[in-house]
N, C-alpha and C positions, 0 to 999 in steps of 0.2 A: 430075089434079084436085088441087087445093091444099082442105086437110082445115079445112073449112066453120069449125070450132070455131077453127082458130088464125086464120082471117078476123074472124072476128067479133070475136077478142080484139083482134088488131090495130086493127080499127077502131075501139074502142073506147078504145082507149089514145089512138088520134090525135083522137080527138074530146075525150076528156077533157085535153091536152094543148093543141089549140083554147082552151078553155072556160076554161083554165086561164090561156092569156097573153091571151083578150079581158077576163079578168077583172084581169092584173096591170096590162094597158093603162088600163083603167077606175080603178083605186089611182093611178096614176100621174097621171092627167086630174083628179083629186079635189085630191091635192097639188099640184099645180101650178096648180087657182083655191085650194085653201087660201093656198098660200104668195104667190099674187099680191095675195088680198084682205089679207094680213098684211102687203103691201111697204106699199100703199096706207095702212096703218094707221099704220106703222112703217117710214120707209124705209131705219135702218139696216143692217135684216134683210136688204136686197138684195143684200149680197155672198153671207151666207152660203145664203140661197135659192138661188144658182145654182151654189152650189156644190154643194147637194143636186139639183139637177137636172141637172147634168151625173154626180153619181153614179148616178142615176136612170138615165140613157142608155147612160150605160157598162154597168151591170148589165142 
């Protein structure tokens, strides 16, 4: 039997770990309509916006 406490710790790391990249997914989905509603405004800013969303991706 695998010792109950280091289960739970486990799970809990993978769930905070979860919670962690749906939350850096969600920063990422925010900047990307920020920077879209900013092309629209501004369309020189278009190079450099995809240039942070291809860092975005990469990271």
């Amino acid at each position: 039997m695998a010792d109950p406490k280091h289960s739970g710790s486990s799970t809990t790391v993978s769930s905070l770990i979860c919670t962690r990249s749906r939350l850096v997914r969600l920063n990422i989905f925010d900047v990307v309509l920020s920077l879209e509603l900013h092309d629209v405004i501004n369309p020189s800013t278009q190079a450099s916006s995809i240039r942070v969303l291809t860092a975005l991706l990469i990271v």
